[in-house]
C-alpha positions in Angstrom: -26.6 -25.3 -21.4 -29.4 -23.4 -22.2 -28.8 -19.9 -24.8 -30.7 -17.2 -25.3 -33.8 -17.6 -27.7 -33.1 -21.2 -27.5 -31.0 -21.0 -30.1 -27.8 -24.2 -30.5 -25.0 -21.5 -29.8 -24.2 -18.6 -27.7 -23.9 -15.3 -30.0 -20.1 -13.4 -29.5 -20.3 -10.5 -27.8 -22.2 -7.8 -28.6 -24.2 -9.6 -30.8 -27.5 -9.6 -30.3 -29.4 -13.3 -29.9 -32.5 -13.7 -32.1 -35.0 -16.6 -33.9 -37.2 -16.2 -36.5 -39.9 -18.8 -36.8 -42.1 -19.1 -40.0 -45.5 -19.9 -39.7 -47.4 -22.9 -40.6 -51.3 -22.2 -42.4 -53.1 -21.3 -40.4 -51.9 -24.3 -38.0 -49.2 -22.8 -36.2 -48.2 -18.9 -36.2 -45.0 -17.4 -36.6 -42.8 -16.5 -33.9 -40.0 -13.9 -32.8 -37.4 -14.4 -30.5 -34.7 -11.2 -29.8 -32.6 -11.4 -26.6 -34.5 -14.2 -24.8 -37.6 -12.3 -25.4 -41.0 -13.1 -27.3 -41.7 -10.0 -29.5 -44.1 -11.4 -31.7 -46.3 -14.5 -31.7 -49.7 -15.5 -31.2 -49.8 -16.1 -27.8 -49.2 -12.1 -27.3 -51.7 -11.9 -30.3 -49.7 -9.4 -32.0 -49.2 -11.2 -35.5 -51.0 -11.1 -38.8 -51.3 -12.8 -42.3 -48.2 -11.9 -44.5 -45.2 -10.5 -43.2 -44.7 -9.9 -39.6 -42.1 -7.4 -38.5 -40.1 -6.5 -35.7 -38.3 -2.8 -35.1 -35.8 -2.8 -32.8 -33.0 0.1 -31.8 -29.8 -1.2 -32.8 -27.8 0.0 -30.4 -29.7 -0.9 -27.0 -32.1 -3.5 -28.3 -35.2 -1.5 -27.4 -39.1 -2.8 -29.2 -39.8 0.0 -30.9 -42.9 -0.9 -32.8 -44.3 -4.1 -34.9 -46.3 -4.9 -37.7 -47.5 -6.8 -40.4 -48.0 -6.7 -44.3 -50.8 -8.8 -45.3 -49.0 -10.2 -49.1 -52.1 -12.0 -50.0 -54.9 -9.5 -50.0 -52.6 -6.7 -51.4 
């Protein structure tokens, strides 16, 4: 069976389902997965050099805003 972010296991219930992928160079670019949804990668060209970032609302799993930190140029 499939689950949700393509994750190996179902998450209990209310648990929320999310994947984190790490980028490669500048080869591939990093990825995130929360609830069977793509929040950031760079196919929605919404992610930067350094350290990408996702808010969501805790409680009902909203977006509420992303970002990045660019680490190398300080």
């Amino acid at each position: 069976p499939r689950h949700k972010c393509g994750n190996q296991k179902s998450c209990p219930e209310n648990y929320f389902a999310f994947k984190i992928i790490s980028g490669a160079a500048n080869v591939v670019g990093p990825s995130i997965c929360f609830e069977d949804a793509i929040l950031m990668s760079s196919v929605k060209n919404n992610i930067g050099r350094g350290l990408n970032i996702a808010l969501v609302n805790g409680t009902n799993g909203k977006l509420l805003k992303t970002g990045s930190f660019d680490m190398y140029s300080g």
